[in-house]
C-alpha positions as CSV (number, residue, x, y, z in Angstrom):
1,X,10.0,117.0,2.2
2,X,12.3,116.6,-0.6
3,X,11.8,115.9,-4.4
4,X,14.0,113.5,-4.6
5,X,13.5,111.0,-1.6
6,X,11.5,107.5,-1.5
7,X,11.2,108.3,-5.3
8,X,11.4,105.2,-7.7
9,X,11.3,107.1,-10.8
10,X,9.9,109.7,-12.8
11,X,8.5,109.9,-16.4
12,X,8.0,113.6,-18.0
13,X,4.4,113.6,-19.9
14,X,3.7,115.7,-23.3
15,X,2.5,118.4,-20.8
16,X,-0.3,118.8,-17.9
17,X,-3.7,117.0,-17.1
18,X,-5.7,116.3,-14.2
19,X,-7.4,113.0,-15.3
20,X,-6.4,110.4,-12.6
21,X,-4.0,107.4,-13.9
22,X,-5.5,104.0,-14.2
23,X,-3.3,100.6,-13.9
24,X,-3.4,97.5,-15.6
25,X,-0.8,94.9,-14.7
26,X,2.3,96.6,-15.7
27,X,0.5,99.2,-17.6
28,X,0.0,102.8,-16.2
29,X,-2.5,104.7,-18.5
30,X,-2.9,108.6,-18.1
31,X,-4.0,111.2,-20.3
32,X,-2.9,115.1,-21.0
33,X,-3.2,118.0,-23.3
34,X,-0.7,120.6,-24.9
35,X,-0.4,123.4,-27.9
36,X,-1.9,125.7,-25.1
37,X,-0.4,127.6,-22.4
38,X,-1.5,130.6,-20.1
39,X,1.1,132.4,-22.3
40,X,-0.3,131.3,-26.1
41,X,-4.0,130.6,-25.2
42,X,-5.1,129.5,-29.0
43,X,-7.4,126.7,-28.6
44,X,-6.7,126.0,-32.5
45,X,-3.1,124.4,-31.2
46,X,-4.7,122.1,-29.0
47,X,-4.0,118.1,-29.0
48,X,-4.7,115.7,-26.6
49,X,-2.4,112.7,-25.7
50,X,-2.9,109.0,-24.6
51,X,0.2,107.5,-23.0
52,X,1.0,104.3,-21.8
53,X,4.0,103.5,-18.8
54,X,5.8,101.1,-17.3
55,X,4.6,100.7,-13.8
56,X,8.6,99.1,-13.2
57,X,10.3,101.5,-15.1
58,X,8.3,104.7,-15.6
59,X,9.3,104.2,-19.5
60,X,6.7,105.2,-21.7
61,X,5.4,102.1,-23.3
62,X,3.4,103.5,-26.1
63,X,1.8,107.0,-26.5
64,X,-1.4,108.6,-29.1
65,X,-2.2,112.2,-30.0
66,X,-5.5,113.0,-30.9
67,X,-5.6,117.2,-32.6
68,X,-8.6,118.7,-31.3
69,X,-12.1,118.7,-32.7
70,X,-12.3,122.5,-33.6
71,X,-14.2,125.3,-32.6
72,X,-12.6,124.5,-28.9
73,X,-13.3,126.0,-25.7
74,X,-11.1,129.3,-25.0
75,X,-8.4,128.4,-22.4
76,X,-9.2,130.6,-20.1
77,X,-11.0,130.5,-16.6
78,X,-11.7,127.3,-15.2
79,X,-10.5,125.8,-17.9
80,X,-6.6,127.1,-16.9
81,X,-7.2,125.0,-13.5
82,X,-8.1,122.0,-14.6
83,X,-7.3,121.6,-18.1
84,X,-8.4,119.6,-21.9
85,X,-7.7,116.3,-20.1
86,X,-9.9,116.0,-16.8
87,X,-11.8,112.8,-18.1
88,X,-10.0,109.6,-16.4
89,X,-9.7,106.7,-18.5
90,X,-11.2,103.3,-18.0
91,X,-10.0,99.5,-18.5
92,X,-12.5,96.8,-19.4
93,X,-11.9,92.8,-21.2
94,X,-8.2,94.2,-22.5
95,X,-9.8,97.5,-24.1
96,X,-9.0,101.0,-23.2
97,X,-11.9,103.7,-23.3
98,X,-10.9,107.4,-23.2
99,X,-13.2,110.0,-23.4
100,X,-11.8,113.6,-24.7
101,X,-14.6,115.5,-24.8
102,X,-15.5,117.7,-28.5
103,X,-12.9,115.3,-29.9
104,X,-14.7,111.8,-28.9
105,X,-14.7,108.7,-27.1
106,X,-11.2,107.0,-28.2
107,X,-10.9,102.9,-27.5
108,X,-7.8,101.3,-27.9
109,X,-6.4,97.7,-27.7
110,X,-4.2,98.0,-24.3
111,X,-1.1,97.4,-26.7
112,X,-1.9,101.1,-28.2
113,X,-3.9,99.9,-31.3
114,X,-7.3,102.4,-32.2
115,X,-9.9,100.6,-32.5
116,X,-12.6,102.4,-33.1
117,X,-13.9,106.4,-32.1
118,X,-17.1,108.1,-31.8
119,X,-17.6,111.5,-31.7
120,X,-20.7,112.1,-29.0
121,X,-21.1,116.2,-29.7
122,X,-19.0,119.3,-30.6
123,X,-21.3,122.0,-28.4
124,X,-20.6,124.1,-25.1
125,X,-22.8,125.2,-22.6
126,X,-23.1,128.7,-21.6
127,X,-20.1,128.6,-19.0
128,X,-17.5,126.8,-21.1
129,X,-15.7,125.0,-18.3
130,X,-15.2,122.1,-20.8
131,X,-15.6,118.2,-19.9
132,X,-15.1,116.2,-16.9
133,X,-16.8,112.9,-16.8
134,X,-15.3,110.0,-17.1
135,X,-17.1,106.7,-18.8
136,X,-18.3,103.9,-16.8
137,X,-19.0,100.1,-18.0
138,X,-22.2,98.3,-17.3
139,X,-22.3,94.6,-18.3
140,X,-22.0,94.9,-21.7
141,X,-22.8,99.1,-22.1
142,X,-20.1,101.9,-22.0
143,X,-21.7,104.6,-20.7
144,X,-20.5,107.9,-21.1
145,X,-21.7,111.9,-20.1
146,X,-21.5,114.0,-22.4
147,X,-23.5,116.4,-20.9
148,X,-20.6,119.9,-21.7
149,X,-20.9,118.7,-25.3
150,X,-24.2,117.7,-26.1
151,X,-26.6,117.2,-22.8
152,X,-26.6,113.6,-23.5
153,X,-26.3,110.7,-21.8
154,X,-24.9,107.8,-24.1
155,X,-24.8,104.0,-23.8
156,X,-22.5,102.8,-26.1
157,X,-21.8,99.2,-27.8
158,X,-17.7,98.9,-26.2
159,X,-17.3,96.7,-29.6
160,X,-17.7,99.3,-31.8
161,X,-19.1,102.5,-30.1
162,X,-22.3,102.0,-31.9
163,X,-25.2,103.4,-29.9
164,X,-27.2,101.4,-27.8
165,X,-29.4,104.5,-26.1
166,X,-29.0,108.1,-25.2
167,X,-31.0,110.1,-22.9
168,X,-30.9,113.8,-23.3
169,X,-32.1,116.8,-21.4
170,X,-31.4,120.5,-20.7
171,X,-30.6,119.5,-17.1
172,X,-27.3,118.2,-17.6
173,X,-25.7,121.4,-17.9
174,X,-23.4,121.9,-15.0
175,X,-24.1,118.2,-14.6
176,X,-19.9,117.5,-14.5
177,X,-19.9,114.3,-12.4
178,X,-19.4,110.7,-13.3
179,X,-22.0,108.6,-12.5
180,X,-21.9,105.3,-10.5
181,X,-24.0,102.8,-9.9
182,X,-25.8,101.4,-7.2
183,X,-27.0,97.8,-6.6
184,X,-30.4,97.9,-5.0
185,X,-31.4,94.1,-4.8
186,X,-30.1,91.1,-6.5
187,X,-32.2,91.9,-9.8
188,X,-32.1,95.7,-9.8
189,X,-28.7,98.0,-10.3
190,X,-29.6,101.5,-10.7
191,X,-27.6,104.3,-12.7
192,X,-27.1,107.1,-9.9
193,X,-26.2,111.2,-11.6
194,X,-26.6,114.1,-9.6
195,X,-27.7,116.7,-11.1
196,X,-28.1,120.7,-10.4
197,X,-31.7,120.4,-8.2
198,X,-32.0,117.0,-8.1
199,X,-31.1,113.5,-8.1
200,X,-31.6,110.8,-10.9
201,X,-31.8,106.8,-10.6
202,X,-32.2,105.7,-14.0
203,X,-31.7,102.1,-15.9
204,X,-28.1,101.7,-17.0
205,X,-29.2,99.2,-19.7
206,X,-31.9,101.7,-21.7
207,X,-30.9,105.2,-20.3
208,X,-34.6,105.6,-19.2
209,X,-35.4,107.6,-16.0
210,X,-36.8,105.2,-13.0
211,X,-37.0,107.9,-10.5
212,X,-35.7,111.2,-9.1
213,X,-36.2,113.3,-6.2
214,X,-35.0,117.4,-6.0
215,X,-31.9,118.3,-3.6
216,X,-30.5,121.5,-2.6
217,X,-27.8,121.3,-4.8
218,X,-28.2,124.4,-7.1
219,X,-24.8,125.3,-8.3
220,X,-22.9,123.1,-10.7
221,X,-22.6,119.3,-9.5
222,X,-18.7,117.9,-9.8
223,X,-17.5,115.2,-7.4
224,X,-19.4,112.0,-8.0
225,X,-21.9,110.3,-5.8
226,X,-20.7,108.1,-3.0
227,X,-22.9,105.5,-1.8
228,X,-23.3,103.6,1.1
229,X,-26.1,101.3,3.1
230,X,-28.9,102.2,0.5
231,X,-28.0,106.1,0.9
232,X,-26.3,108.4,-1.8
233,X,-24.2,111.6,-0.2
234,X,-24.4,114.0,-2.9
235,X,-22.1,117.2,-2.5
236,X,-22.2,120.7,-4.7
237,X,-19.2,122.6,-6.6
238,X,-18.9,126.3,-7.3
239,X,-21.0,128.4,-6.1
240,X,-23.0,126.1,-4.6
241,X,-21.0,124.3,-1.9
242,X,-23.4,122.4,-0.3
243,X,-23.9,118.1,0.6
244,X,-26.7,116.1,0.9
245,X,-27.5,112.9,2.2
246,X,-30.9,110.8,0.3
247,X,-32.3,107.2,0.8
248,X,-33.0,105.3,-2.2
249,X,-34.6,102.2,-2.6
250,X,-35.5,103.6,-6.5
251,X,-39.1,102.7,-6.5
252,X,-42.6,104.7,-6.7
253,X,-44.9,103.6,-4.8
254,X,-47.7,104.1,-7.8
255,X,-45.9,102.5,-10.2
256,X,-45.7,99.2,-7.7
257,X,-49.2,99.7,-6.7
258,X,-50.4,99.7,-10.4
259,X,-48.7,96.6,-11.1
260,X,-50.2,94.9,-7.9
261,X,-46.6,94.6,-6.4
262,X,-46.7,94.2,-2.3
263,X,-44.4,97.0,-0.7
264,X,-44.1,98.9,2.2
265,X,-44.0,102.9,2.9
266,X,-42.4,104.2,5.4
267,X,-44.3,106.2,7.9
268,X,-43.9,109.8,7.9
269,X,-46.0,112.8,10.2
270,X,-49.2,114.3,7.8
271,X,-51.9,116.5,9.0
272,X,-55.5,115.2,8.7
273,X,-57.6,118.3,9.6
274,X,-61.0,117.4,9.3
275,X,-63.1,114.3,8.0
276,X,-67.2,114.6,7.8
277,X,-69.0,111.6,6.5
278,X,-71.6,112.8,4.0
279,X,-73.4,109.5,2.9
280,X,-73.6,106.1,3.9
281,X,-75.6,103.2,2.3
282,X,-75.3,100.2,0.1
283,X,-72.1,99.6,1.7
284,X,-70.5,102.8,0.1
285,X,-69.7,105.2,2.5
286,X,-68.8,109.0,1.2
287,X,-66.6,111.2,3.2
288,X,-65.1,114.8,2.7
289,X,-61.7,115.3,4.6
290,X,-58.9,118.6,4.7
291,X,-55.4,117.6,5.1
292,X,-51.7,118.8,4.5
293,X,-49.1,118.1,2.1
294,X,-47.7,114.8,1.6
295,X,-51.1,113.4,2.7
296,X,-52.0,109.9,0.8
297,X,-55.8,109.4,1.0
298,X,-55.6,105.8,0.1
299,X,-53.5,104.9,3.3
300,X,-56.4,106.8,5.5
301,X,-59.0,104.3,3.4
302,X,-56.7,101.8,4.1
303,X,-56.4,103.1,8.3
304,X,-60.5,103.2,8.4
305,X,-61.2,99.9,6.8
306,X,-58.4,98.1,9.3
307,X,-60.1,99.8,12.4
308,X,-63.7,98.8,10.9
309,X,-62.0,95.0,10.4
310,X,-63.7,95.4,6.9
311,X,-62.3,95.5,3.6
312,X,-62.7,98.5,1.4
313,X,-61.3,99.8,-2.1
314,X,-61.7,103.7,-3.4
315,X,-64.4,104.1,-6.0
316,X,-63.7,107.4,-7.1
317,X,-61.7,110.5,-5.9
318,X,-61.9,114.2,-6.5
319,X,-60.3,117.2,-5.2
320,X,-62.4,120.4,-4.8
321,X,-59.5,122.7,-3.7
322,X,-55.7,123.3,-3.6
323,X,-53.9,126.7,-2.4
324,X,-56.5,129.4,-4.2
325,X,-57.6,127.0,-6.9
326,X,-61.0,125.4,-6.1
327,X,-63.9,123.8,-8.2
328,X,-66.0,126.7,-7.9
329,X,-63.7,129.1,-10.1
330,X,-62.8,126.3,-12.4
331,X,-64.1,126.2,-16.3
332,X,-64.5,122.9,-18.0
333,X,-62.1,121.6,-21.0
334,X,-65.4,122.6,-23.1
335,X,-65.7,125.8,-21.9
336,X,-61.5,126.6,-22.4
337,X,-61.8,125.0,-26.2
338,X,-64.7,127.2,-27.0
339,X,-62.9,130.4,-25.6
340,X,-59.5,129.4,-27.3
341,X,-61.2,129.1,-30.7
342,X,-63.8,131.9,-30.2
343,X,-60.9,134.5,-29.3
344,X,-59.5,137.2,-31.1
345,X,-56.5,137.4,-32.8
346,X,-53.5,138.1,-29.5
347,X,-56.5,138.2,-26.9
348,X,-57.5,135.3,-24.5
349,X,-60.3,136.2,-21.9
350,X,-58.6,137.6,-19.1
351,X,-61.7,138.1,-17.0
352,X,-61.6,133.9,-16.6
353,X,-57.8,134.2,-15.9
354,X,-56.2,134.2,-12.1
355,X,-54.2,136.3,-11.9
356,X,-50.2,135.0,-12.0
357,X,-49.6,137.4,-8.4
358,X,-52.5,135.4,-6.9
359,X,-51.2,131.9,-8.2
360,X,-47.6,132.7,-6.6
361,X,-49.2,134.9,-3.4
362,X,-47.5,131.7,-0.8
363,X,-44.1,133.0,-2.4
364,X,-42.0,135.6,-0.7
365,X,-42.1,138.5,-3.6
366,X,-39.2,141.0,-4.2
367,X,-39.6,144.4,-5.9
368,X,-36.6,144.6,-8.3
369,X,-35.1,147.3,-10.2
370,X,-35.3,147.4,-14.0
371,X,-31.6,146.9,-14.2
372,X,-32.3,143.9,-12.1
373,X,-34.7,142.9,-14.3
374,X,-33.0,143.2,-17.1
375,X,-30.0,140.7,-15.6
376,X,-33.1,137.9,-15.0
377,X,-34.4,138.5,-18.5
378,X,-30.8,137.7,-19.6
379,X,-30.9,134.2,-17.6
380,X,-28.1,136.4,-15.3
381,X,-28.1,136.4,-11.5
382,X,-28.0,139.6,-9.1
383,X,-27.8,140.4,-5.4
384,X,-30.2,142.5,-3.1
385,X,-28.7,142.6,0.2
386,X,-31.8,142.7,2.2
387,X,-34.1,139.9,0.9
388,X,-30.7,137.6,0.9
389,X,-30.3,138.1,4.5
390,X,-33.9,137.2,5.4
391,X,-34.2,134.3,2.7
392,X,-33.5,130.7,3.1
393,X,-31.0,129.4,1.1
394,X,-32.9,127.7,-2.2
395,X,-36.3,128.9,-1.4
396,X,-37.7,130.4,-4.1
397,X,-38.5,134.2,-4.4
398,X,-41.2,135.6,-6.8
399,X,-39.5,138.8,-8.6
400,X,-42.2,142.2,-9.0
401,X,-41.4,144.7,-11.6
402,X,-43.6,147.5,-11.3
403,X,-45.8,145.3,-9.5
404,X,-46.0,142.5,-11.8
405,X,-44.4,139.5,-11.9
406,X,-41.2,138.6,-14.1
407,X,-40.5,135.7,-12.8
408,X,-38.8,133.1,-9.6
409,X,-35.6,132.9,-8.5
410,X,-33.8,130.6,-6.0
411,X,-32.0,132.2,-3.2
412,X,-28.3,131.1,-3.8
413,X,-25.3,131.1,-1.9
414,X,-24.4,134.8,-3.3
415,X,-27.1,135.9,-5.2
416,X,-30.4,135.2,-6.6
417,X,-30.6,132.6,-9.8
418,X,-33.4,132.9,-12.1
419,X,-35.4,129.7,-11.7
420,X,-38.6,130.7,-14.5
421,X,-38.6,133.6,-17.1
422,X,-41.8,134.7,-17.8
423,X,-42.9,135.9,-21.1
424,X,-43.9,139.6,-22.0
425,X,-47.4,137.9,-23.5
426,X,-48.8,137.2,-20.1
427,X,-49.0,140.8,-19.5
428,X,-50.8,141.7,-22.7
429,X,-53.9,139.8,-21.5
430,X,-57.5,141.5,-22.6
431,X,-60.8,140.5,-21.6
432,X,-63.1,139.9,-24.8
């Protein structure tokens, strides 16, 4: 190995980054950061740069410097690894987008000259890591994630950077990747993000949510999707280093249904447990059945009718029971108003109430110490050595203080998370 061998030539930048370059013809495009150092960590000095080489030369062609939007992020744990300037350009009709997180989406002409900027937030989340997507083009829609600055999702008009939609939501923190998308027939591309728990398909020309389905990434989400014949591979970042592998064809089966759209689903194991027929006449036939999860009573209407060679539709449906909930301990919407408005002051009738230990007995439960209950109150993790070695990784755990529940928390790949908080107020519950 030598540093000087089978090199062409080299070009010294304004100072670090770990954006990836871009080309364009002769044009190399890269962006990095400096004014901060592990040395002189003041976040106040920090500027970002936009430069421009020659792909021939390594000359520097042209180069910007944009000072930091202030209050920044303290330079100081991940943030020393991977830097102010992890967000990879992009090149689209002679324009080039950069997006620099608190400080804005920059697009310039590819000759250097701004031609417009738009801030798209100025916030952190709770860890601070700083930003990391890059924007994407969709037809005509710049999409970027801004989801370390503002939880947002924005399409963007690459004209002028005026808004075209933004979809926002609390589950884009630790939401770090760049999303992609995914052509699933000729009329129908779908905008694929992972996300921590779960995976989203949503319309890149509206930012609204077609479908999603949970995963077992937990921990923060970083490397982008990559996709391949109809499937996505998904894969986790710190802590939770895990991969997954999901088919998508993007479409609910109820939503096709309702709009009397022809489709197929694809078969899958159920268990029916019992069927009694409790009526028959008129040509209406009433029948009471028990099955598992995942059971879809319309395909076993559909399975009877085909065996019968007759054709049938479902008049009306009801459920009597699920888990410990069953008709015969519920209370009508009449019944709840009344007692709502009837109540006292801070009291709700807690002799009609389940209780919350009963609702949650199919979870695992953990008796916790008050100073680990204190640490899930806080939305902090903890470790207890012997439910983690007899847990499943992200199963959830119902956590007992004193006997009564505080809340769920997934098993992680180090320690428990808090999934749900409960509030204080359920356990002030009096019967009137």
């Amino acid at each position: 190995m030598s540093e000087d061998k089978n090199i062409k030539w080299r070009c010294k930048l304004p100072g670090p980054g770990s954006s990836s370059p871009v080309i364009y013809r002769n044009k190399i495009f890269i962006t990095s950061f400096s004014g901060v150092t592990t040395g002189d960590q003041d976040p106040s000095k920090l500027v970002r740069h936009i430069v421009s080489v020659d792909k021939e030369k390594g000359t520097i062609i042209w180069k910007d410097t944009v000072k930091a939007t202030q209050p920044e992020d303290p330079y100081s744990g991940f943030l020393v690894e991977h830097g102010y300037a992890s967000n990879t350009p992009l090149i689209d009709s002679g324009r080039l987008f950069v997006y620099l997180g608190k400080s804005g989406i920059h697009c310039y002409r590819l000759d250097g000259k701004k031609l417009w900027k738009k801030s798209l937030g100025t916030g952190s989340t709770r860890r601070k890591w700083g930003s990391a997507a890059s924007p994407i083009i969709y037809k005509n829609t710049l999409i970027v994630s801004a989801a370390e600055e503002s939880l947002t999702l924005y399409g963007l008009n690459p004209e002028n950077g005026d808004q075209k939609w933004k979809s926002q939501a609390d589950s884009l923190e630790m939401a770090y990747a760049t999303p992609v998308l995914m052509n699933l027939s000729p009329e129908r591309d779908d905008l694929i993000l992972p996300v921590p728990g779960e995976l989203w398909g949503m319309n890149p020309e509206t930012g609204k949510l077609r479908w999603f389905t949970e995963t077992n990434i937990t921990g923060n989400v970083s490397p982008s999707p990559v996709l391949g014949n109809g499937t996505v591979y998904i894969f986790g970042g710190y802590p939770s280093l895990r991969r997954s592998a999901i088919k998508v064809d993007g479409k609910r089966a109820y939503n096709l249904a309702r709009k009397g759209i022809d489709f197929a689903i694809n078969e899958k194991k159920v268990k029916l447990y019992d069927i009694t027929l409790l009526d028959h006449k008129n040509n209406k036939t009433e029948f009471s059945t028990t099955v598992g999860k995942g059971f879809y009573i319309r395909s076993l209407v559909r399975d009877i009718c085909e065996k019968l060679g007759v054709l049938g539709v479902i008049s009306s449906l009801e459920r009597y029971e699920l888990g410990p909930f069953s008709l015969e301990n519920a209370f009508s919407l009449e019944t709840i108003e009344k007692l709502v408005h009837s109540a006292p002051a801070g009291m709700v009738g807690g002799d009609l109430l389940i209780p919350l230990s009963e609702v949650l007995d199919d979870i695992p439960a953990l008796l916790i110490s008050n100073k680990e209950a204190k640490r899930i109150q806080q939305g902090q993790s903890f470790f207890n050595d012997y439910l983690h070695k007899n847990s499943k990784l992200g199963s959830e755990v119902l956590l007992l203080k004193d006997k009564r529940p505080i809340g769920l928390a997934t098993v992680g790949e180090n320690s428990f998370k808090p999934k749900k908080v409960f509030s204080e107020e359920i356990f002030n519950l009096r019967s009137i």
